[in-house]
ROMIVEX-350095 format. One line per 3 residues: number of its first residue (from 1); their letters; for each residue x negated, y, z negated of C-alpha. Coordinates in pm, 1 decimal. Each point is the difference from the previous one (the first is absolute). Layout:
residues N
NUM = A = X:Y:Z | ...
end
This chain:
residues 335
1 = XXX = -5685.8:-3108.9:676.7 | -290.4:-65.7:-257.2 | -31.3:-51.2:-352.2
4 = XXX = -400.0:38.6:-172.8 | 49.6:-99.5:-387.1 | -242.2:-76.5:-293.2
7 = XXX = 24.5:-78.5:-340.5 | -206.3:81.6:-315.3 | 66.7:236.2:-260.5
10 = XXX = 310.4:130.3:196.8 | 132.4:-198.2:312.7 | -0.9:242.6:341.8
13 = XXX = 182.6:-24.8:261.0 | -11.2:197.1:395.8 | 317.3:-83.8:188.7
16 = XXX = 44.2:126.1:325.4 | 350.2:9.8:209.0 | -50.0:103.6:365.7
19 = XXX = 353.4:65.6:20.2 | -117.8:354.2:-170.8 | -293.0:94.5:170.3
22 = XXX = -0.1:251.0:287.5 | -386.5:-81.8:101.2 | -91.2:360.8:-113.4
25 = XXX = -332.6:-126.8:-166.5 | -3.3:214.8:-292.7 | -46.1:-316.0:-222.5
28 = XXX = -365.4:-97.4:202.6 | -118.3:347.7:-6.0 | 15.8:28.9:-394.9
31 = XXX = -99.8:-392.2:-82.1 | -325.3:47.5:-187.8 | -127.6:-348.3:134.4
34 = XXX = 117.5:65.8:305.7 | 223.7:-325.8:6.6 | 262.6:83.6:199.1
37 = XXX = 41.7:-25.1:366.4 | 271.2:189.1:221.8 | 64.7:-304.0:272.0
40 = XXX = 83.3:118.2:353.3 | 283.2:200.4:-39.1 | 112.0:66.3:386.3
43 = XXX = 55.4:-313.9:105.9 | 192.4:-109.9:-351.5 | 224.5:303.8:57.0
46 = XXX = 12.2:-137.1:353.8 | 143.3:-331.1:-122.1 | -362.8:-166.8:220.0
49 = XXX = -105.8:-124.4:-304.7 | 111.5:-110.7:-328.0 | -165.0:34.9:-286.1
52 = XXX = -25.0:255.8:-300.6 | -99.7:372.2:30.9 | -247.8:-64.8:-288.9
55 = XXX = -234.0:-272.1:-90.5 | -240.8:-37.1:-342.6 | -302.2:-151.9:-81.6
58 = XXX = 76.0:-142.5:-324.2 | -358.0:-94.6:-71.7 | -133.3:295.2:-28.6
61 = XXX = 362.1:246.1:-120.8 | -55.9:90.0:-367.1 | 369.6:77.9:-82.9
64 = XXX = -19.1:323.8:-110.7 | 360.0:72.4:164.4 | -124.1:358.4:171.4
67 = XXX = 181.2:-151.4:308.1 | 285.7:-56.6:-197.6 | 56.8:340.1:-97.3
70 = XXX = -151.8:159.4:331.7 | 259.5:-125.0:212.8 | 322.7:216.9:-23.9
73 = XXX = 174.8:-291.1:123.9 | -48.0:-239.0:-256.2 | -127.9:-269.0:221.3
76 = XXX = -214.4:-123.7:-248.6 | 24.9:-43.6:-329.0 | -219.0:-97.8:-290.5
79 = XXX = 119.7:-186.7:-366.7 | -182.5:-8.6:-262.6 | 159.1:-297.7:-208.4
82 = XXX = 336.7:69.8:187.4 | 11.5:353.7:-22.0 | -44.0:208.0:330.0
85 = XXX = -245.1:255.4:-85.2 | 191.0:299.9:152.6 | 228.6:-23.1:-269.1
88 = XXX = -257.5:41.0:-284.3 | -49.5:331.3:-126.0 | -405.3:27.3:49.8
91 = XXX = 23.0:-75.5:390.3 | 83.8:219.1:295.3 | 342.3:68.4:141.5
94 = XXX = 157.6:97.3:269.7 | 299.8:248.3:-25.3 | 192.1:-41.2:311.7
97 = XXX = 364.1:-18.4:32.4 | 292.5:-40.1:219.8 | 334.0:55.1:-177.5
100 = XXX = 364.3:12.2:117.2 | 205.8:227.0:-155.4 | 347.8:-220.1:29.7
103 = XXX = 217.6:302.3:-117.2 | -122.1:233.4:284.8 | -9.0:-337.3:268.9
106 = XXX = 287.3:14.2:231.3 | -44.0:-384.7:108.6 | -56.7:64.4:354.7
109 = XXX = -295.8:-255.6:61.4 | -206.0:237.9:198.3 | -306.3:-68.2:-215.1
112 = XXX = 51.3:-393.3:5.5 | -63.1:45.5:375.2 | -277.2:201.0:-17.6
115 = XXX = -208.2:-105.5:-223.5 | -281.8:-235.2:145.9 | -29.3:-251.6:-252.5
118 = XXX = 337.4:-106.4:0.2 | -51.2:78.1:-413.7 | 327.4:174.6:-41.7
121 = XXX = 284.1:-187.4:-106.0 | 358.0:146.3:96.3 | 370.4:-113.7:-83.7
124 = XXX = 280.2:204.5:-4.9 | 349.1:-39.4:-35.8 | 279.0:141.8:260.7
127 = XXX = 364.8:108.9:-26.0 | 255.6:-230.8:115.9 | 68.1:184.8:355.7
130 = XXX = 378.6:-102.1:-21.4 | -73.2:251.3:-329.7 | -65.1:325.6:285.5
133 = XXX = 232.3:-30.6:259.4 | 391.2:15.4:-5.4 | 246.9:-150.3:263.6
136 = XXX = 198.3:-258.7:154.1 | -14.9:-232.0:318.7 | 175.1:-304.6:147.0
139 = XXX = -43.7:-198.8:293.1 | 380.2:-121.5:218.1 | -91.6:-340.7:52.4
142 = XXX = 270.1:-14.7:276.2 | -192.3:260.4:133.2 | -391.1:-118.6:38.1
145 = XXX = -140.0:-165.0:219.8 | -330.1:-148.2:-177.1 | -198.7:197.2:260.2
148 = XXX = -297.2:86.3:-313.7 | -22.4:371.2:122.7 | 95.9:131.1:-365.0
151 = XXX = -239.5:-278.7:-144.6 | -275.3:59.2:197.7 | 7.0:380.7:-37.0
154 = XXX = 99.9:45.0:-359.8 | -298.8:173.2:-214.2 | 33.9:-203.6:-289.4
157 = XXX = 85.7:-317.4:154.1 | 339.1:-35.2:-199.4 | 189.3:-135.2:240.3
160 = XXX = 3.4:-399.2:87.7 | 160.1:-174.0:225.0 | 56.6:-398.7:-28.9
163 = XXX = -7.0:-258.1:260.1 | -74.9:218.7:312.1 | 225.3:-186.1:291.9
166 = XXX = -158.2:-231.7:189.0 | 81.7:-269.1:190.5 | -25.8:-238.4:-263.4
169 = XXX = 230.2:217.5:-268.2 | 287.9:51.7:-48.3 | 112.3:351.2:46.2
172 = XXX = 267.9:9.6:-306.0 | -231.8:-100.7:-231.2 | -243.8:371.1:72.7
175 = XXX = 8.1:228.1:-267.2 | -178.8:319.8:-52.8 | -69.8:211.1:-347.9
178 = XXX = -70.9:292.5:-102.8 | -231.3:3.8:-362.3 | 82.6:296.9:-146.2
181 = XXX = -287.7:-4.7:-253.0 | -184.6:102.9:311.9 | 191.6:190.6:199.4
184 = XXX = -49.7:409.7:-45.8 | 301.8:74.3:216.8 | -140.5:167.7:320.6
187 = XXX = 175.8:-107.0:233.0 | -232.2:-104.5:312.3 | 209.7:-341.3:-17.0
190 = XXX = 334.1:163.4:45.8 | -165.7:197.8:304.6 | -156.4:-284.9:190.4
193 = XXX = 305.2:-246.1:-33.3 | 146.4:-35.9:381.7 | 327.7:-156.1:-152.1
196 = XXX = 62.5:316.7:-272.8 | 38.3:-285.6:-247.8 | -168.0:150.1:-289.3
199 = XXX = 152.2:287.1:-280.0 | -223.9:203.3:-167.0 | -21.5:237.5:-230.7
202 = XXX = -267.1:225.7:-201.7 | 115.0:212.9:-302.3 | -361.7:12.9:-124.7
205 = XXX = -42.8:355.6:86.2 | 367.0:116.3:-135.4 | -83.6:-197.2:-342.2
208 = XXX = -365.0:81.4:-30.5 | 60.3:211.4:-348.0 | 132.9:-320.0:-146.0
211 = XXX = -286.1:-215.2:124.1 | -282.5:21.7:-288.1 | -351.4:-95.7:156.6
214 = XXX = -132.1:-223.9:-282.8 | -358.5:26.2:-110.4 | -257.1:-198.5:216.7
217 = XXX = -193.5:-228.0:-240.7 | -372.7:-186.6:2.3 | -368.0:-57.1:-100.5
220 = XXX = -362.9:111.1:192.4 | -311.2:-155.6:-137.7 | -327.4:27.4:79.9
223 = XXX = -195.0:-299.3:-85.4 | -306.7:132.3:-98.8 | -223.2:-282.1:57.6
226 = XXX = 100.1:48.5:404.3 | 11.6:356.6:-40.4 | -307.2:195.7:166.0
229 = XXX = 109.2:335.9:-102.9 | 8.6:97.2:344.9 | 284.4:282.9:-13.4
232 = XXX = 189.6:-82.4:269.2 | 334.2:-63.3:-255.0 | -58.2:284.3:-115.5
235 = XXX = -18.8:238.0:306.8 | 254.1:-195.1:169.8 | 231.7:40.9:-270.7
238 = XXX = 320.5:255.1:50.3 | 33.6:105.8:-361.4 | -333.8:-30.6:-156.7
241 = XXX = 26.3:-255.7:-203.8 | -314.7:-206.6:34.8 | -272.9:105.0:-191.5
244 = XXX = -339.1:-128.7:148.4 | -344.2:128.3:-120.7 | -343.4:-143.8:183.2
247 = XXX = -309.9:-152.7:-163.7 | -253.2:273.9:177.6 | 8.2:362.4:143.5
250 = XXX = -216.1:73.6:318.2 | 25.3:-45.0:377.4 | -64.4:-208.2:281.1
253 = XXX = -140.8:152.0:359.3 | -134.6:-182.0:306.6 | -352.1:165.6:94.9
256 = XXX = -105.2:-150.1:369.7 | -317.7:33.0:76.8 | -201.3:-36.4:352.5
259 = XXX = -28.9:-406.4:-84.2 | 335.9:-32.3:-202.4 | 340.1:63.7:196.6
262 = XXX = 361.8:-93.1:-132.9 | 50.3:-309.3:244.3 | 398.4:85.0:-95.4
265 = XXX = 243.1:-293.8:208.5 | -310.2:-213.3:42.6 | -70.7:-10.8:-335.1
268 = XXX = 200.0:106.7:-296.6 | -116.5:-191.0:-207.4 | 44.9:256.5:-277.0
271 = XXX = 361.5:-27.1:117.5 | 0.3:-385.8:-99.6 | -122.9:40.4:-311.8
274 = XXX = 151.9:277.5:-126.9 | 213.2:-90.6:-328.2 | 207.9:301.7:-27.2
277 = XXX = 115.1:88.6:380.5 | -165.1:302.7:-9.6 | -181.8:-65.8:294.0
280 = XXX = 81.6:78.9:430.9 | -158.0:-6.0:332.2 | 77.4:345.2:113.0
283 = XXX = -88.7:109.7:342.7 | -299.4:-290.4:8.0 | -130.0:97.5:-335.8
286 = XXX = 69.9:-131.3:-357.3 | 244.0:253.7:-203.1 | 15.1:-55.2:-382.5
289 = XXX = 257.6:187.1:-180.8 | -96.4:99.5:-343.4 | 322.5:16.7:-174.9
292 = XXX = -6.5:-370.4:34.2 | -349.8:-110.6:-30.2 | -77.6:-152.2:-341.8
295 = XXX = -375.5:103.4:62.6 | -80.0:-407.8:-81.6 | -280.3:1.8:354.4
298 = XXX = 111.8:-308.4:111.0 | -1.1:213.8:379.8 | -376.5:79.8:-101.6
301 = XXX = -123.9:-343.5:-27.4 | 174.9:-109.0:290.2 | -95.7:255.8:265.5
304 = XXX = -278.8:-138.8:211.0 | -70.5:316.9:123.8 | -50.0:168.5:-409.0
307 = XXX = 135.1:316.4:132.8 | 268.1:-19.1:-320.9 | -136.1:224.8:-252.3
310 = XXX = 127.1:-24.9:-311.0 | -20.2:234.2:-301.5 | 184.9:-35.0:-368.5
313 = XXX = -65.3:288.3:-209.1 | 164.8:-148.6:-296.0 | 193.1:-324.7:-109.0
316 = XXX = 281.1:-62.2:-269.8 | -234.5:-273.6:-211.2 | -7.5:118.2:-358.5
319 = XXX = -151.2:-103.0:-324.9 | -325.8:-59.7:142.3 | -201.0:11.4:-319.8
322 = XXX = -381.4:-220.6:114.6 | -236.7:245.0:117.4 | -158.3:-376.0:226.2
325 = XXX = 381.1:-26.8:123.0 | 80.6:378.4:67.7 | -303.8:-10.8:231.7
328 = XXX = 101.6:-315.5:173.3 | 383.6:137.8:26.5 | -93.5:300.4:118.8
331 = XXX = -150.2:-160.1:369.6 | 411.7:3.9:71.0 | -55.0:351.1:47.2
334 = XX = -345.0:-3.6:172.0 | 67.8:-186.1:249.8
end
């Protein structure tokens, strides 16, 4: 984390949260000063050393915020008295989204454990499962014998047995339940009882017009400050419901050469610092899959080999109206 401000006229301010940056170097390439410095990335991602991704030198930054709206991952951001700069009409913006449409979700989580930032946020409420199943059991105390086969085996866990004998308790006072707000009726514990002490009885499939499934309830959100727009909610999800669009268009290839070879297991180091999960060892060579791959080149800058080649034939950064900036901007794409 870093913070560059000065006063005058109008009081700016640089603030930068590591948290947020994926080490991709977009913000050095475009810094007009060149100010910035992309830190070791491998070992970071590696966990060898800590410190942050980025570092500035705050004599010689000037403030002019084209870092700030560079990076796609709002990293950094520049105030002028207070006000970020990406929210003022005359500056660059980036239109990237990831939406959740909540009337198409089903609630089924799969995105929440896919996505690689941990930035999606899931809750959702469940029927009461006494609610979905109909029947009746009992247990003949005279009957059991405490042995914990119906316990043990039950899928639920509904059943519970009290004071297991030993030598220290007293058998009469062993008692065993059954909680029925668990139970779902299917008999394993009737089947496994050596002492045929248990009754029991499933109507659910006899009465299953008269059982009404009630609507499953919740909330997914993406927290966009987490979010890379990586798209893996929204090919993972089963009805389409995630809407996910990507701050650039192009492709990423690995070109060996005679001196550069994918090292692959030894390596992978564009593995470790990949942000978005896009990225395998496949048959001793790195794979990246491009329906995942956020095109940020963290893998680029990383590779010791530079056999990444990366190429971004356009970017969703709008509202670039300096002729001095559009140039400066527009090294994203040359890269």
């Amino acid at each position: 984390m870093f913070n560059v401000e000065r006063t005058g006229s109008e009081v700016r301010k640089l603030k930068y949260d590591d948290s947020k940056c994926l080490g991709c170097g977009i913000c050095s390439n475009v810094c007009p000063t060149s100010s910035l410095r992309l830190e070791p990335t491998v070992p970071i991602a590696r966990g060898l050393i800590e410190m942050d991704l980025l570092s500035v030198n705050s004599n010689s930054c000037v403030l002019c915020g084209l870092c700030s709206v560079a990076c796609p991952f709002d990293a950094l951001s520049l105030t002028i008295d207070g006000t970020e700069i990406k929210k003022m009409d005359n500056y660059p913006n980036w239109e990237v989204e990831s939406e959740v449409c909540e009337e198409d979700c089903l609630f089924c989580g799969r995105c929440s454990i896919a996505c690689p930032r941990d930035a999606i946020l899931f809750k959702r409420e469940l029927p009461k499962r006494e609610d979905l199943v109909r029947g009746e059991i009992s247990i003949d105390d005279e009957k059991c014998i405490y042995c914990g086969f119906c316990a043990d085996l039950c899928p639920p866990g509904a059943i519970i047995i009290n004071n297991v004998p030993t030598s220290s308790v007293d058998l009469l006072n062993n008692s065993i339940e059954v909680d029925t707000s668990k139970c779902v009726y299917c008999g394993i514990c009737k089947r496994i009882c050596p002492q045929d002490a248990i009754t029991e009885i499933c109507s659910t499939c006899m009465l299953q017009d008269q059982i009404i499934v009630p609507e499953i309830t919740g909330t997914t959100y993406i927290v966009e400050d987490d979010c890379v727009n990586c798209s893996w909610c929204a090919e993972i999800c089963p009805v389409d419901a995630i809407n996910v669009s990507k701050p650039f268009a192009g492709k990423l290839e690995l070109v060996e050469t005679e001196e550069g070879i994918c090292k692959g297991d030894s390596c992978h180091a564009c593995l470790d610092v990949c942000p978005c999960n896009a990225v395998e060892i496949v048959d001793g060579k790195s794979e990246t899959n491009l329906t995942f791959c956020n095109l940020c080149g963290a893998c680029v800058s990383a590779c010791p080999q530079n056999i990444r080649e990366l190429t971004r034939t356009s970017m969703k950064l709008t509202n670039i109206n300096s002729e001095s900036w559009n140039e400066c901007l527009n090294k994203i794409l040359d890269e």
